[in-house]
C-alpha positions as CSV (number, residue, x, y, z in Angstrom):
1,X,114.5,9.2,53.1
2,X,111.6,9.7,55.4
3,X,110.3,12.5,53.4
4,X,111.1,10.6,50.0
5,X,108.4,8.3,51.2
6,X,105.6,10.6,52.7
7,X,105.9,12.3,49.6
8,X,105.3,9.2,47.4
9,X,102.4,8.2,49.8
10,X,100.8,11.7,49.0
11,X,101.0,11.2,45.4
12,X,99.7,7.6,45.4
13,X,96.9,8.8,47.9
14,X,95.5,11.4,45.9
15,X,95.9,9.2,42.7
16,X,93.7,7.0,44.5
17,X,91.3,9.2,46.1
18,X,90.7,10.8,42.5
19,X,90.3,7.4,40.7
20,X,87.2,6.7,43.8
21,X,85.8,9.8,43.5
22,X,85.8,9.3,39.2
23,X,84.8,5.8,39.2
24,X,82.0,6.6,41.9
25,X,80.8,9.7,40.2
26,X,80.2,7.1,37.0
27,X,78.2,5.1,39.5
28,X,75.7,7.6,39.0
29,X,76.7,8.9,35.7
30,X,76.3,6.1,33.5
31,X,72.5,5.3,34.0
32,X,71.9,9.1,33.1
33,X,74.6,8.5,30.0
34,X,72.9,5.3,28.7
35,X,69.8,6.7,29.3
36,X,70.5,10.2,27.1
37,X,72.5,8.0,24.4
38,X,68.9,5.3,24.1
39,X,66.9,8.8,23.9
40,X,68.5,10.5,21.3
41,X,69.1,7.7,19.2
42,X,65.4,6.4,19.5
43,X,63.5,9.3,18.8
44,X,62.3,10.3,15.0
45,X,64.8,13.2,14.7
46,X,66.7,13.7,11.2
47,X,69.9,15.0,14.0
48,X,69.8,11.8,15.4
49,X,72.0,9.9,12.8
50,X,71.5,6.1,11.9
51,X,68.6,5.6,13.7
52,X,66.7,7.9,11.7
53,X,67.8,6.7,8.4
54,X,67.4,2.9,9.9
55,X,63.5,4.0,10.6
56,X,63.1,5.6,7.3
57,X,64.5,3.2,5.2
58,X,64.9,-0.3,6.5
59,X,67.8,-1.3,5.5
60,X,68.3,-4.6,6.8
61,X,67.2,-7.9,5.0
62,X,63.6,-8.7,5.3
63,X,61.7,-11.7,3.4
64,X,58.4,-12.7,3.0
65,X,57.9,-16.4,2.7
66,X,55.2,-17.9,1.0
67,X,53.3,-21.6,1.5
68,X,50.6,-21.9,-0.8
69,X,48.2,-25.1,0.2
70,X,47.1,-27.5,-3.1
71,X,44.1,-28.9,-3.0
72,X,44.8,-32.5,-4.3
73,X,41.7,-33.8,-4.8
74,X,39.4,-31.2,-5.8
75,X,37.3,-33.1,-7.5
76,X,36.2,-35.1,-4.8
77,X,35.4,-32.1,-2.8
78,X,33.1,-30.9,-4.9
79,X,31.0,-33.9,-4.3
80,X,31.4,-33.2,-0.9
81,X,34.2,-35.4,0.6
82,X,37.0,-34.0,3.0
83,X,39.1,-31.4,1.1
84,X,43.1,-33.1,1.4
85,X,46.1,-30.7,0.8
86,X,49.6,-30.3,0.1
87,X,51.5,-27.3,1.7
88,X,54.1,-26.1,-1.8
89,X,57.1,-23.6,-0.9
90,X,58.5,-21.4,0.2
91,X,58.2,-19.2,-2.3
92,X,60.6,-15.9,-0.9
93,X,60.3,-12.6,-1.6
94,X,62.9,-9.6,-0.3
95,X,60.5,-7.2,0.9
96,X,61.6,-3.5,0.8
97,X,60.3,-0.8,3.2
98,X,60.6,3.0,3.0
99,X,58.5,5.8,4.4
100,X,58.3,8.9,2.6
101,X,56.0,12.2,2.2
102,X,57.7,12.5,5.7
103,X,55.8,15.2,7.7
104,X,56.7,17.3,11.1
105,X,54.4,19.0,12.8
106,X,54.8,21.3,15.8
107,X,53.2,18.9,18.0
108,X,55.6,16.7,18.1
109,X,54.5,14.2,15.4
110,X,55.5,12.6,12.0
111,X,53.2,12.0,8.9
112,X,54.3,9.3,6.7
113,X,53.6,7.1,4.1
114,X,55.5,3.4,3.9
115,X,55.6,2.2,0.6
116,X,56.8,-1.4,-0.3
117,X,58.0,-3.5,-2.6
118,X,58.9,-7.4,-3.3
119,X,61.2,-9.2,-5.4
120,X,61.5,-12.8,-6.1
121,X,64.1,-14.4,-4.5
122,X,64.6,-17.6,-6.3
123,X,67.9,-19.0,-4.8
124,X,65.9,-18.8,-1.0
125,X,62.5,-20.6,-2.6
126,X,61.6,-23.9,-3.5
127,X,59.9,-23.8,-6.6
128,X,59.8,-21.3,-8.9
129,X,57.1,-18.5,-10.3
130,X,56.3,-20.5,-13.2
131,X,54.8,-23.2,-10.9
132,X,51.2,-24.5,-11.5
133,X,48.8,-25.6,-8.4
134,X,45.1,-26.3,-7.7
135,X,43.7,-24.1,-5.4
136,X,40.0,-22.8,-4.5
137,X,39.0,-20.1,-7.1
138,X,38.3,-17.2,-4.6
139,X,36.4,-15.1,-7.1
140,X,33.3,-18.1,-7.5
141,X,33.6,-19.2,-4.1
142,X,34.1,-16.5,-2.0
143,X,30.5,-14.7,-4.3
144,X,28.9,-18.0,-3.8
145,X,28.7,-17.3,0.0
146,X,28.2,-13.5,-0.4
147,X,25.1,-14.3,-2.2
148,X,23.5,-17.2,-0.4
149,X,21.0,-14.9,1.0
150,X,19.6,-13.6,-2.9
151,X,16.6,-15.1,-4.4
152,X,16.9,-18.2,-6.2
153,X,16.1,-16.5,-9.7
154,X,19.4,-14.5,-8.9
155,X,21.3,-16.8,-8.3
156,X,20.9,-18.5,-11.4
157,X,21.7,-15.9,-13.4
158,X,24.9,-15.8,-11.4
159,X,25.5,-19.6,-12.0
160,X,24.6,-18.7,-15.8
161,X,27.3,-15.7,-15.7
162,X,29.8,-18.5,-14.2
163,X,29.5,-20.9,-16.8
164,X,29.5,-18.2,-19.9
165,X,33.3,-17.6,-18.1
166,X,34.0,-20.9,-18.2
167,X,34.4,-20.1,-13.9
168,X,35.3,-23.6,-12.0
169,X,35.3,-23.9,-8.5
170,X,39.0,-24.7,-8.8
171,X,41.4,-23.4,-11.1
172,X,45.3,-24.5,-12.0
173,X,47.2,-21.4,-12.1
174,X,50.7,-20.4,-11.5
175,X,52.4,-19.0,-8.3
176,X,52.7,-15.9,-9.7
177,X,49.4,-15.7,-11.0
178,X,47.9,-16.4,-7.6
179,X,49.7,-14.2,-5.6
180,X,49.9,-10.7,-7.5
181,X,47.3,-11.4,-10.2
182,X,45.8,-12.9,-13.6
183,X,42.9,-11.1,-15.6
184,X,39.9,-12.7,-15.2
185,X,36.8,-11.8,-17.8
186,X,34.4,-12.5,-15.0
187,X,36.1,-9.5,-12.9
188,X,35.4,-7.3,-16.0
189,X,31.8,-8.2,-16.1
190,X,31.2,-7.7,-12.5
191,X,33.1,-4.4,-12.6
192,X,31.2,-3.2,-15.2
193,X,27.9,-3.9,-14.4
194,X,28.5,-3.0,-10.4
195,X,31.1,-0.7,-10.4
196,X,32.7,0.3,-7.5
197,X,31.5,-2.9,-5.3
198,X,35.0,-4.9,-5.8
199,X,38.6,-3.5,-4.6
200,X,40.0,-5.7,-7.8
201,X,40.0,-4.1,-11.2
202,X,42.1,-5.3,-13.9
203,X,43.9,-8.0,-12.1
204,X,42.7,-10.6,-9.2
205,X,45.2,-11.8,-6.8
206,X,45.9,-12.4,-3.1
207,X,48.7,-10.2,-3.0
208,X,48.0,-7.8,-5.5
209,X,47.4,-4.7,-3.5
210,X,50.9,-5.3,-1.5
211,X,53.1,-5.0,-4.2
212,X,54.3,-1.0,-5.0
213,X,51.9,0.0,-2.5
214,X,51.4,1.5,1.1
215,X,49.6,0.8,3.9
216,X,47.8,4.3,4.7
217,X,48.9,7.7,6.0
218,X,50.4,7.0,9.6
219,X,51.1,9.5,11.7
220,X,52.9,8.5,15.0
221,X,54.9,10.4,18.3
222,X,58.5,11.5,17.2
223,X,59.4,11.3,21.2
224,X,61.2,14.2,21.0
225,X,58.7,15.9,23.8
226,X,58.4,12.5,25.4
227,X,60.2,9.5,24.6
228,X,57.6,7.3,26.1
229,X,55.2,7.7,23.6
230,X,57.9,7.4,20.4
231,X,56.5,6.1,17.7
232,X,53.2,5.6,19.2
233,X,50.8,6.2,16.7
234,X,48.5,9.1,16.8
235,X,46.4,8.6,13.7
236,X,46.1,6.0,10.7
237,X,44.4,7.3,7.7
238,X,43.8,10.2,10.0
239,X,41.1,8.6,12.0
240,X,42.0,7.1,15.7
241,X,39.5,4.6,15.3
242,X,38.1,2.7,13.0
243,X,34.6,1.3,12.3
244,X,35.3,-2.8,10.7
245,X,34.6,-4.1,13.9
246,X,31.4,-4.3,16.5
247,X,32.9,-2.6,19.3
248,X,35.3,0.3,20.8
249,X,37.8,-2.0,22.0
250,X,38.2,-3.7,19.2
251,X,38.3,-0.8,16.5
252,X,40.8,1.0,18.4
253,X,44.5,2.0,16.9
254,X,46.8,0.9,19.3
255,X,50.3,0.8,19.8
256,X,52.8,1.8,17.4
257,X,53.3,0.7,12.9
258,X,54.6,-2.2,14.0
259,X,58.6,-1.7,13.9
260,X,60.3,-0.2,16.9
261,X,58.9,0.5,20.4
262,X,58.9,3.0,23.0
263,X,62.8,2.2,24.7
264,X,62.9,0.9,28.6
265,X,60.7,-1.7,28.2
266,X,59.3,-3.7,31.3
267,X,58.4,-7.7,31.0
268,X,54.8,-6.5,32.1
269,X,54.5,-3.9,29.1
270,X,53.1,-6.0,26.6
271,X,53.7,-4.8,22.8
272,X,50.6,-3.3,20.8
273,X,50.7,-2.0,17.3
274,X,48.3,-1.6,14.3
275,X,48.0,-4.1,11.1
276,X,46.3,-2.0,8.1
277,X,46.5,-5.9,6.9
278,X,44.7,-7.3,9.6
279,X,42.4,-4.5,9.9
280,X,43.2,-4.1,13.7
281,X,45.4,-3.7,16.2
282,X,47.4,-6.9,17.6
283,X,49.0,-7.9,20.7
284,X,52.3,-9.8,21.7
285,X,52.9,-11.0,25.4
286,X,56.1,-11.6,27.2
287,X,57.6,-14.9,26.9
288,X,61.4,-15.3,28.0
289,X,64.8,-13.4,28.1
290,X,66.8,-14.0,25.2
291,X,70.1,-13.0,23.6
292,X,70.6,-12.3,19.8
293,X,74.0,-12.3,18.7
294,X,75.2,-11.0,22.4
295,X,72.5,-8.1,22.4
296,X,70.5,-8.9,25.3
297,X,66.9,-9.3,24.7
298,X,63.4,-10.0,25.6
299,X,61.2,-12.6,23.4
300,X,57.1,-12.2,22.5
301,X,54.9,-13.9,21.4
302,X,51.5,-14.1,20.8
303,X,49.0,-14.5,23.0
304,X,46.8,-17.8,23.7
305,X,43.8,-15.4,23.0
306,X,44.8,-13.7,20.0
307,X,42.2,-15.3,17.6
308,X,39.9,-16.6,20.6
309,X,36.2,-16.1,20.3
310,X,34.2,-13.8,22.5
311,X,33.2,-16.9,24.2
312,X,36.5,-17.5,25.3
313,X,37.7,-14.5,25.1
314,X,35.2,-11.7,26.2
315,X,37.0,-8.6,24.2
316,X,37.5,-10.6,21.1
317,X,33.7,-10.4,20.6
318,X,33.4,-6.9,18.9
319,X,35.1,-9.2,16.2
320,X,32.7,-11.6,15.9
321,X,30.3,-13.4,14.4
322,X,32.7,-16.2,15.2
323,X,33.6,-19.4,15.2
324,X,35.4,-21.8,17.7
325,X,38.5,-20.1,18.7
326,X,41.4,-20.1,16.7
327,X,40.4,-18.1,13.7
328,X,39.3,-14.9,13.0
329,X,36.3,-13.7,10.6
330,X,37.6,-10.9,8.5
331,X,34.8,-10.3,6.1
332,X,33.5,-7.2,7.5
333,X,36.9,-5.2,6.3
334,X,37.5,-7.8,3.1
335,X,34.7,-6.3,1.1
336,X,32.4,-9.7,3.2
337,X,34.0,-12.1,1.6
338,X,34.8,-14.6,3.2
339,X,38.3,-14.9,5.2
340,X,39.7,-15.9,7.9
341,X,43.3,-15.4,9.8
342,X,45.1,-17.5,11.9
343,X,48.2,-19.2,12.7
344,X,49.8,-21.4,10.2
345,X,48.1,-24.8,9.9
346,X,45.1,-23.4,12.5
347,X,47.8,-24.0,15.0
348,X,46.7,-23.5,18.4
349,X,43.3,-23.4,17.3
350,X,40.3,-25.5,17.6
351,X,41.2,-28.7,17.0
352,X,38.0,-29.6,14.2
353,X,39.7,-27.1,12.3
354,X,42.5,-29.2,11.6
355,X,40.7,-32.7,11.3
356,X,38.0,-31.0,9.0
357,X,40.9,-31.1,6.1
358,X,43.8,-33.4,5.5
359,X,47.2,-32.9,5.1
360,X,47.7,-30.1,7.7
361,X,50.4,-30.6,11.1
362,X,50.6,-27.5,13.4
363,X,53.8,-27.4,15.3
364,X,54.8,-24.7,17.3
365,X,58.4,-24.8,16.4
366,X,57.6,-23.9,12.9
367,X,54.0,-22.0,13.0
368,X,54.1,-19.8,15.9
369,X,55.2,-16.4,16.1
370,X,58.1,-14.5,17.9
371,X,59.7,-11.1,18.5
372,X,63.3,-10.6,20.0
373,X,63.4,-7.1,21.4
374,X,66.2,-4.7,22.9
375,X,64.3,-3.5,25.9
376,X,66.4,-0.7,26.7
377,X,66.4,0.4,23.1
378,X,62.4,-0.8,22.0
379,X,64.4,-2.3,19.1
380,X,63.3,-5.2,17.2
381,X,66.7,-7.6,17.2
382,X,64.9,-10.7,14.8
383,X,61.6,-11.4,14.2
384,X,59.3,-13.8,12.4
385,X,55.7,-13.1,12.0
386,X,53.3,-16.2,10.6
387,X,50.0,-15.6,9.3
388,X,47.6,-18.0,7.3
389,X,44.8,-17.0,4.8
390,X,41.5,-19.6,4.7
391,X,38.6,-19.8,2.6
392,X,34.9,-20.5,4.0
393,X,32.9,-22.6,1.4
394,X,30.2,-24.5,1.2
395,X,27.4,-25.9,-1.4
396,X,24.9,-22.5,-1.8
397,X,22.0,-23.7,-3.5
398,X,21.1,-22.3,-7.4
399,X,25.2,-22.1,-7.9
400,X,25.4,-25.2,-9.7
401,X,29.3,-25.1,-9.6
402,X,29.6,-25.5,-5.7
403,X,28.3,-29.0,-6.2
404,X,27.9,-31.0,-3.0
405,X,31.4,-28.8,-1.4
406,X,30.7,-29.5,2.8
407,X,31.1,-26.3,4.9
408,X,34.7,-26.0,5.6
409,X,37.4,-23.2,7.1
410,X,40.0,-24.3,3.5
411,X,43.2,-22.7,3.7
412,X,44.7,-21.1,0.9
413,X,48.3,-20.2,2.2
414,X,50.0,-19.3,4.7
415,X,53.1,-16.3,5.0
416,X,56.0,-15.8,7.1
417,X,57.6,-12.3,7.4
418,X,61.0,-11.9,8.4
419,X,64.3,-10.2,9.3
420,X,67.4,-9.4,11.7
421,X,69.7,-6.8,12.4
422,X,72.7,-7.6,10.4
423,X,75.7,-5.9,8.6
424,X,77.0,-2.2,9.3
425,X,73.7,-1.5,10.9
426,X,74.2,-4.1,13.5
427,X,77.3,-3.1,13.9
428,X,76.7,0.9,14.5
429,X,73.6,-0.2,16.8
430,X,76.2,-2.5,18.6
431,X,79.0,-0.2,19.4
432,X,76.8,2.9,19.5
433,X,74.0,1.6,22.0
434,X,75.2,-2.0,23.5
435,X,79.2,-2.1,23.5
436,X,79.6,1.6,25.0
437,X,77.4,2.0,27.8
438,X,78.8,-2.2,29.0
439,X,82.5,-0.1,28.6
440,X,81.3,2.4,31.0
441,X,79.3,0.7,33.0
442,X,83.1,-1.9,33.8
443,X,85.2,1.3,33.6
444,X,83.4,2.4,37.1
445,X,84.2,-0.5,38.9
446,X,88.1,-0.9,37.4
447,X,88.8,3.0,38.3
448,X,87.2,2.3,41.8
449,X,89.5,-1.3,42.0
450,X,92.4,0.9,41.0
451,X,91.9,3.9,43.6
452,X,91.1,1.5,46.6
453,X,94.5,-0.2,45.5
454,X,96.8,2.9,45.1
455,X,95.2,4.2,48.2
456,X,95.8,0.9,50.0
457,X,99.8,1.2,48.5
458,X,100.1,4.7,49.6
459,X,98.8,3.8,53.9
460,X,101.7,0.4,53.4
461,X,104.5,2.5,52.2
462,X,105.4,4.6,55.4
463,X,105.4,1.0,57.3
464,X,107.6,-1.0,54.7
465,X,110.1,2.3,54.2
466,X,110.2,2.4,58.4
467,X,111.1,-1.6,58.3
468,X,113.8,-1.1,55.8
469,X,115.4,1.8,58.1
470,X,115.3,-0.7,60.8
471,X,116.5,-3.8,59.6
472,X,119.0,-2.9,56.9
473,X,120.4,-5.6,54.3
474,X,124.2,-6.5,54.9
475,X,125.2,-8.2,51.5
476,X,127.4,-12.0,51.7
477,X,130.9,-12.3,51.1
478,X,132.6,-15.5,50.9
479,X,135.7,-14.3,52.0
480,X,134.4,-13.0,55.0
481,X,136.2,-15.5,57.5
482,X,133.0,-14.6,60.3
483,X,130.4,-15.6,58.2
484,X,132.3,-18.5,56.2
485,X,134.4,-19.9,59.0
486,X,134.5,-23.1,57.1
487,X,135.9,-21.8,53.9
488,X,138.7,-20.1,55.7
489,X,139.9,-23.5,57.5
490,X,139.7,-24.9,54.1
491,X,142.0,-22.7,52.7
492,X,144.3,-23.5,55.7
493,X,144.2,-27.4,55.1
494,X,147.6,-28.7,54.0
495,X,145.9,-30.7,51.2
496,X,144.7,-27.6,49.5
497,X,147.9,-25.6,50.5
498,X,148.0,-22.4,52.0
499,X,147.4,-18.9,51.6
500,X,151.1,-18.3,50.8
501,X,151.7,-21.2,48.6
């Protein structure tokens, strides 16, 4: 028996040893594991599976919302009282994304070109395309200021070529017509007696140049010779730099296109990438941990002094000439017309901003920005980027049709983009790079709980076999008179007769 039990002791000790060993070898494994698995799936390889086609062609569900601001008393503001507005929308579009002309080169970089498309979605808006609205007539206002330095004479004739095309400082025009175009016989003339000087030929529109378009010749790290620098970019357009802005800091390409990250982020890494729409490269801080949908995450935003002016914000000033903080001049890559970009409703802005036009209510629930990211991974989870277009105008004297307009930041509209991992994708990224490494990373510590316990089972069982030799079990019987002396005189009691009987 005693060799019965040694034996068993040897089985369940080794058992256990080999479950330790295992479950501590993981210890050390899994980092390594998790750490390969981010890696390959990561990097821009066409070997690496879903990740690649995921980059290449987005295929989860992204919108672009669309606020469009009326001006509801435009007359008045043309004899100079304080422009009033009424935010209209959203108007939704499913925006499409796919890069192609897709490039290798030996250096361990990818050229590409993302082109993009948008379809109405009418069952997500409120309103339809067919919808008319007042709102500043770009083409007269935004020349109006571009000319303000010309000679008098000049600007007559301009005024002169305004009024042959019946041009109004304000025009009623449909949603569709605003955002990706209407044919306007002024843009004719212009183009055809300075040709060249205006990115608009047949059609005007704020979004014209988005639709079936791209956004330049990226090319950007494929982190297959070092994952830290995945999908960094190395050249837009092919230049590293560019020149819309007044210094080196500010016309430098940083970051990556805007869509996934280097992986094994830190909260102290903040995230840079370049905006061929905002003609610059853009910045979003750490703000909290987060969770989406059980994927732990890390939440940005941006910065206090995104749109600050180089008052405020010394390194903003390369983008200046500003004004008070809160927006940011883009005429200098918009042809000079004009613009300006900021958050929705000059939120966190300057507060004159908002009191120099009625009808506008920043709130930082609904006008700031955010960006849930893996940080393992460098995977945007959900996101929602905000963004509003204004108008500078004022009175310029000779252009009869500004009237008596006061100087005034006027926004046009203001546009939210979109999305989340959802469907098979999030399902594949889920398994694949959150659910398998959290199996491994428990299985170490079960196989370790199971060895200590078989181990522990196999040092008691020589004791508890030893006990059981000693002190061996003798089974009752009730007819045993010794240990049931009391049922034996009761079966020698008269009343219940005797044994014989």
């Amino acid at each position: 028996m005693a060799k019965t039990s040694n034996k068993k002791s040897i089985i369940l000790g080794v058992i256990g040893f080999l479950l330790v060993a295992f479950g501590t070898l993981l210890v050390f494994l899994v980092p390594v594991i998790m750490d390969q698995q981010v890696e390959k799936n990561v990097r821009i390889d066409p070997s690496s599976g879903f990740a690649f086609e995921m980059w290449r062609d987005l295929p989860v569900p992204f919108y672009m919302s669309i606020y469009i601001f009326e001006v509801v008393n435009h007359k008045e503001v043309v004899l100079g009282e304080k422009p009033r507005v009424r935010e209209r929308g959203p108007y939704v579009y499913r925006e499409y994304k796919q890069k192609t002309n897709l490039t290798f080169h030996d250096n361990g970089t990818v050229t590409f070109i993302e082109n993009r498309t948008f379809f109405f979605a009418p069952d997500k808006s409120v309103g339809s395309e067919d919808d008319y609205m007042i709102v500043p007539n770009i083409i007269l206002l935004a020349s109006s200021i571009m000319v303000k330095d010309l000679s008098l004479p000049i600007k007559w004739i301009i005024s002169g070529a305004f009024a042959t095309f019946n041009e109004e400082p304000f025009m009623n025009r449909t949603v569709k017509e605003i955002l990706w175009g209407y044919e306007d016989p002024f843009l004719d003339f212009i183009n055809m007696i300075l040709p060249g000087k205006l990115p608009f030929k047949d059609k005007f529109g704020l979004f014209s140049d988005f639709n079936n378009s791209n956004t330049g010749v990226f090319t950007v790290n494929t982190g297959i010779k070092d994952i830290t620098k995945v999908q960094m970019i190395d050249t837009w357009n092919g230049l590293t730099e560019v020149d819309f802005w007044h210094s080196n800091q500010t016309n430098m390409i940083n970051g990556t296109a805007g869509q996934m990250w280097p992986p094994f982020r830190k909260p102290s890494e903040p995230l840079q990438f370049y905006s061929p729409d905002a003609c610059r490269s853009l910045t979003f801080v750490y703000k909290e941990e987060s969770e989406f949908r059980g994927i732990p995450t890390y939440r940005y935003s941006a910065p206090d002094y995104l749109f600050a002016n180089g008052t405020d914000y010394p390194p903003n000033a390369g983008f200046c000439p500003c004004l008070a903080s809160g927006v940011q001049n883009m005429s200098s890559c918009r042809f000079n017309a004009p613009l300006f970009l900021s958050f929705p409703h000059f939120y966190n802005a300057d507060p004159g901003f908002v009191e120099a036009v009625d009808g506008l209510h920043p709130n930082g629930e609904l006008h700031s920005l955010f960006l849930d990211l893996h940080p393992l991974t460098g995977i945007p989870m959900n996101c929602s980027i905000k963004m509003q277009l204004s108008l500078f105008t004022k009175a310029i004297s000779g252009i009869s049709q500004t009237g008596s307009i006061a100087p005034v930041i006027l926004p046009v509209l203001w546009f939210g983009e979109s999305g989340y991992l959802d469907g098979a994708v999030y399902t594949t990224y889920y398994n694949t790079l959150v659910l398998f490494p959290t199996i491994l990373d428990y299985l170490q510590y079960v196989l370790i709980a199971l060895g200590l316990g078989f181990i522990l089972i196999a040092l008691l069982l020589p004791f508890v076999q030893r006990n059981q030799e000693e002190n061996p079990h003798v089974p009752n019987d009730i007819h045993n008179s010794e240990e049931c002396p009391e049922d034996s005189k009761l079966l020698e009691d008269p009343e219940y007769g005797s044994p014989g009987t």
